[in-house]
C-alpha positions as a Python dict, from the first residue, in 0.01 Angstrom:
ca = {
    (1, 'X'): (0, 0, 0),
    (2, 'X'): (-117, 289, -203),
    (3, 'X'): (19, 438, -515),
    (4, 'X'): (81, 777, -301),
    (5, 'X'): (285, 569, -32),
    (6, 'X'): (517, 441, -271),
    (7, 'X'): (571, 755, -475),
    (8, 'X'): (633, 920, -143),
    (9, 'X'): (872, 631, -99),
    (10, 'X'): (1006, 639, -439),
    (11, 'X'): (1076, 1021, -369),
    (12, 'X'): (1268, 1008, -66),
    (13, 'X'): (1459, 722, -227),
    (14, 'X'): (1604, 1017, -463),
    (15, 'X'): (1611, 1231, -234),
    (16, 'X'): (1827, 1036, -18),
    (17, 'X'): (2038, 977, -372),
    (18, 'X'): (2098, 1295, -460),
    (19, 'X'): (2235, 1346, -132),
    (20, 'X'): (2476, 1073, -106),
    (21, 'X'): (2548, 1229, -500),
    (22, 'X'): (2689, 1558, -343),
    (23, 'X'): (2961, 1417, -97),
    (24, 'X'): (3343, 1527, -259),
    (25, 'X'): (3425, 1198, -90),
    (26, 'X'): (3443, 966, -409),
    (27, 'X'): (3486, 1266, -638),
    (28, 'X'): (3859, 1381, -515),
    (29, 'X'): (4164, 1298, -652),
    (30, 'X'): (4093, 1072, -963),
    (31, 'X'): (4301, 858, -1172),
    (32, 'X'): (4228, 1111, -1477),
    (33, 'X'): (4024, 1406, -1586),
    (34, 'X'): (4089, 1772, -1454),
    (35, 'X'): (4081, 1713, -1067),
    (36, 'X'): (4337, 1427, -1103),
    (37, 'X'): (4617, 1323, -851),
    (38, 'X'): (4879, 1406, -1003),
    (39, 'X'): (4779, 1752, -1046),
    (40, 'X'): (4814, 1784, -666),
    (41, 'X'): (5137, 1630, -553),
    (42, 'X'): (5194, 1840, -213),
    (43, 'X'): (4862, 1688, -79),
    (44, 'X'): (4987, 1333, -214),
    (45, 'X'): (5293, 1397, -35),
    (46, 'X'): (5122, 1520, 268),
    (47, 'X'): (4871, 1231, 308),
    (48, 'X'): (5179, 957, 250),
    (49, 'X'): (5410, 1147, 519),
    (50, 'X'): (5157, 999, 780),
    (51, 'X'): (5283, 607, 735),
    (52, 'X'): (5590, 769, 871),
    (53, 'X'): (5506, 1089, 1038),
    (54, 'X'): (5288, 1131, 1360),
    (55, 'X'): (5237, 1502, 1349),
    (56, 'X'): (5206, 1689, 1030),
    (57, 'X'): (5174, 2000, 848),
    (58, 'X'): (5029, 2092, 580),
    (59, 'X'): (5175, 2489, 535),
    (60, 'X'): (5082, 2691, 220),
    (61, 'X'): (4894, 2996, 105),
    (62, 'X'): (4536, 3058, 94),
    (63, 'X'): (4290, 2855, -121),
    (64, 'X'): (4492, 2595, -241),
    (65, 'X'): (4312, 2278, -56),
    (66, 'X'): (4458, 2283, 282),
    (67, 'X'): (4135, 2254, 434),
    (68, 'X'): (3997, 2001, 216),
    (69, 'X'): (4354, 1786, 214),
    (70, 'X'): (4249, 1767, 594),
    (71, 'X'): (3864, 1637, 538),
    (72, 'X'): (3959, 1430, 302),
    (73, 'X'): (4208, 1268, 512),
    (74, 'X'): (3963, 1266, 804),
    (75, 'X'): (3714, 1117, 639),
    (76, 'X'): (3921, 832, 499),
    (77, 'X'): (3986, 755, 893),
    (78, 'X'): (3637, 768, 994),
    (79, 'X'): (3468, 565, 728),
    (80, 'X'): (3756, 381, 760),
    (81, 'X'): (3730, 348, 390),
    (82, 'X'): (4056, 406, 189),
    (83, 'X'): (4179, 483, -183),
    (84, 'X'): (4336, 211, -363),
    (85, 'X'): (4644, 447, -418),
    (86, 'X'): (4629, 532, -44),
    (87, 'X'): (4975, 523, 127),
    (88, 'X'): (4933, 736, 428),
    (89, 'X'): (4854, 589, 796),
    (90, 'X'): (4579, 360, 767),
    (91, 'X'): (4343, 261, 1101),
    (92, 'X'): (4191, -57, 1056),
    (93, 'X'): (3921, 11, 1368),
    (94, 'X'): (3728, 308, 1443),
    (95, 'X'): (3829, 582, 1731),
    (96, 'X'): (3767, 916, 1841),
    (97, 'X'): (3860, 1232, 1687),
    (98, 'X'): (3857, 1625, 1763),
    (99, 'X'): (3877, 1844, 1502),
    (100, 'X'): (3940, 2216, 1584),
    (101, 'X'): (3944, 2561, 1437),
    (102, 'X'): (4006, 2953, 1562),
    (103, 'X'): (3708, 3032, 1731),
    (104, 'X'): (3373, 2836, 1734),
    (105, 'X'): (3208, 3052, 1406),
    (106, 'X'): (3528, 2955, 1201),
    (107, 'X'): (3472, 2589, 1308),
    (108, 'X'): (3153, 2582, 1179),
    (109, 'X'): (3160, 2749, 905),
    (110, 'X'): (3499, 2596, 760),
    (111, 'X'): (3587, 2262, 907),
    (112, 'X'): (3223, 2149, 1036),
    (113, 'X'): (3109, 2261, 690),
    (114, 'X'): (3421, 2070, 511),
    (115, 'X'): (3346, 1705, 679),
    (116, 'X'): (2918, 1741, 717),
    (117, 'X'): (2790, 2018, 442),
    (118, 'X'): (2588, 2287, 624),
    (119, 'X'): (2346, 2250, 844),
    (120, 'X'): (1991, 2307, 776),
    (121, 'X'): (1785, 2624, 916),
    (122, 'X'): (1646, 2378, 1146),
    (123, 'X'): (1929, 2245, 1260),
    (124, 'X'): (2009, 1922, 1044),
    (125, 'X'): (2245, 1763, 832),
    (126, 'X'): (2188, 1751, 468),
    (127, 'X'): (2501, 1593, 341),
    (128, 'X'): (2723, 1758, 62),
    (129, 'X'): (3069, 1770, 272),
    (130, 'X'): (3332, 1474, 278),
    (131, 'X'): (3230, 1220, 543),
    (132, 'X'): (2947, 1048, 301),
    (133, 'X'): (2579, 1143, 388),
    (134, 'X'): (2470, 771, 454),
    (135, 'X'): (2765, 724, 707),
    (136, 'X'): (2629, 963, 937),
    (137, 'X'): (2486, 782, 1265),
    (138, 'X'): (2366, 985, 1441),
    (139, 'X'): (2462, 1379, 1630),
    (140, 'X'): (2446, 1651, 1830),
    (141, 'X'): (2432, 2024, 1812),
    (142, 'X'): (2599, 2242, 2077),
    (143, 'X'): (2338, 2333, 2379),
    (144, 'X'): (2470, 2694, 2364),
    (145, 'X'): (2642, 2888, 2134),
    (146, 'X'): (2607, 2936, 1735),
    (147, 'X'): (2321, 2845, 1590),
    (148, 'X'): (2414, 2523, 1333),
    (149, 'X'): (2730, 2416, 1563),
    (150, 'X'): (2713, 2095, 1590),
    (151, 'X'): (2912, 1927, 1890),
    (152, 'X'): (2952, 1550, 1875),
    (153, 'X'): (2942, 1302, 1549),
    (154, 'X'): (2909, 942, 1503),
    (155, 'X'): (2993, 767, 1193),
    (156, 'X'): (2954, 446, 1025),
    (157, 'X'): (3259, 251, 995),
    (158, 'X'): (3384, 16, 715),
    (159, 'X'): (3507, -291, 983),
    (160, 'X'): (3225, -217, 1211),
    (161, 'X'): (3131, -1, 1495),
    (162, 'X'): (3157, 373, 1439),
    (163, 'X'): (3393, 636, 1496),
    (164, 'X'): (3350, 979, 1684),
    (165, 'X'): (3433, 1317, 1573),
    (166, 'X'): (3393, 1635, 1816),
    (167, 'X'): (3455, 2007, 1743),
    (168, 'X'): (3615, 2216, 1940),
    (169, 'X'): (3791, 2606, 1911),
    (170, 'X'): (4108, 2736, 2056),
    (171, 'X'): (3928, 3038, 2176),
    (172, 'X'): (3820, 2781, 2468),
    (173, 'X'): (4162, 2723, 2571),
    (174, 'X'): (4386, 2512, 2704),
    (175, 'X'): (4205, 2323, 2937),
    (176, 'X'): (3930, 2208, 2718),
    (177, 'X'): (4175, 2032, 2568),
    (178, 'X'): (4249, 1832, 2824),
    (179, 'X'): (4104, 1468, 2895),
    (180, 'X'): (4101, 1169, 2724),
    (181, 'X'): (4344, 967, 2442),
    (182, 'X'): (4221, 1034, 2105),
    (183, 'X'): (4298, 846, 1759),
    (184, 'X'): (4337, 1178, 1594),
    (185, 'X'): (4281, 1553, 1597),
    (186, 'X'): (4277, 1754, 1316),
    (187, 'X'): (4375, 2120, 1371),
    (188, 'X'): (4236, 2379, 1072),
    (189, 'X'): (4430, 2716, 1135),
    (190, 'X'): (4737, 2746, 1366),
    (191, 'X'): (4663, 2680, 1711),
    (192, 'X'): (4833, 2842, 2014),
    (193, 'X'): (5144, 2692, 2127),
    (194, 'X'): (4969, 2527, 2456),
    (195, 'X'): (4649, 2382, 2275),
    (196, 'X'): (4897, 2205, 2015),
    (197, 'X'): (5126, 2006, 2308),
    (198, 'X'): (4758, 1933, 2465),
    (199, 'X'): (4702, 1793, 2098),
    (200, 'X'): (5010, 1588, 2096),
    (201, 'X'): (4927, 1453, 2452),
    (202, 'X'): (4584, 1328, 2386),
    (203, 'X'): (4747, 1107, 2062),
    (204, 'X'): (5096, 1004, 2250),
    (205, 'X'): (4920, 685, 2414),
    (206, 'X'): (4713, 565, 2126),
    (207, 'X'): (4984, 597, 1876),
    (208, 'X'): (4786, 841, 1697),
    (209, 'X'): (4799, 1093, 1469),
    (210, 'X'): (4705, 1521, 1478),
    (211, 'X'): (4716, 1675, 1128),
    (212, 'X'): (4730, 2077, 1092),
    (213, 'X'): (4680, 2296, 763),
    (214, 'X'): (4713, 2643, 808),
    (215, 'X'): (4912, 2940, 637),
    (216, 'X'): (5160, 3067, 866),
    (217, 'X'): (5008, 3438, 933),
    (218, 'X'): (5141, 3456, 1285),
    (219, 'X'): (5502, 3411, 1145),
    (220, 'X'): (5754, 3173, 1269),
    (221, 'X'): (5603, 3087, 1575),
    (222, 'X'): (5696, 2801, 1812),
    (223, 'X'): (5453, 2568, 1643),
    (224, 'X'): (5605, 2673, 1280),
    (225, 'X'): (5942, 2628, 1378),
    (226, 'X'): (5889, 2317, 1550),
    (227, 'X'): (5823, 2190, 1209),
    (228, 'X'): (6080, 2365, 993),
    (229, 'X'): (6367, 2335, 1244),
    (230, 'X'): (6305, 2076, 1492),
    (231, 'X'): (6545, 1957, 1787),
    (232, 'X'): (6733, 1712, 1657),
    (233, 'X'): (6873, 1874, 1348),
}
């Protein structure tokens, strides 16, 4: 082999580094230094309300983590790999997830964006969001609609196997909800009342789990006050 061949080796080596170097994944919520954990106890107390909690909420104002609580959350459940201070719900095999925003350029550009990093002009992954770069299987982009949508994500887990993330938007309603028993779903803004019961449907079998982190701009609506003032008190 050639001196060229390995220095073209040797440079997508780094390349491949300085990839996995941009992923928040092992960079959030530290023991110490300016980011650390307990600088941020509503997202501690968010993640541990899952051990006991199967729907949550993570309700606050604008730009103060909601969206990357729920990434960082995700992405624990998809790697499969978990904090040592971890004391949320825990899933010990992979599964399939749907993730969901507003409408399908919000879900790209927010939650796609939070888990993957963007997406190339030609269409690819380059790493930089939560899920770690080298944990990324294999995926697909959406045959129609926004450029850099992606549609369908398979990643590495830590026990073996891999799990499955799709994306999906409220703005296609209801019934694309529908359909199979999911390990999770993370909603990113509030959804309409309909999508959310579809939501807690497609987890109700697998004893699963649907997250939600939005600010309440629609005002106490039947998915808000199912939180703050549920049935049974």
């Amino acid at each position: 082999m050639g001196s060229d061949d390995n220095l073209r080796r040797l440079h997508a080596a780094l390349a491949h580094l300085k990839r996995l170097d941009t992923s928040d994944f092992y960079t959030y919520f530290p023991d110490t230094g300016p980011t650390r954990r307990e600088l941020y106890p509503r997202h501690m107390e968010f993640f541990e309300a899952g051990a006991t909690f199967p729907q949550r909420l993570f309700c606050a104002a604008n730009r103060v983590g909601k969206t990357k609580a729920g990434a960082y959350e995700v992405a624990c459940h998809l790697t499969g790999e978990y904090p040592p201070w971890w004391q949320g719900r825990r899933f010990d095999t992979p599964g399939e997830w749907w993730v969901a925003g507003k409408d399908a350029g919000t879900t790209r550009d927010i939650v796609q964006t939070a888990l993957f990093g963007p997406v190339s002009p030609e269409g690819r992954l380059q790493g930089g969001g939560m899920v770690p770069f080298d944990r990324i299987i294999h995926y697909t982009r959406k045959p129609h609609g926004l450029p850099g949508s992606l549609d369908t994500v398979w990643i590495k887990h830590k026990n073996g196997g891999h799990a499955v993330v799709q994306f999906k938007a409220y703005e296609q309603g209801r019934k694309s909800f529908e359909g199979t028993a999911k390990q999770g779903i993370w909603c990113d803004e509030e959804p309409p009342e309909d999508v959310y019961t579809e939501a807690l449907y497609r987890t109700a079998t697998t004893k699963g789990i649907v997250l939600v982190t939005f600010t309440p701009l629609e005002g106490m609506s039947n998915v808000v006050r199912g939180f703050i003032q549920p049935d049974d008190e």
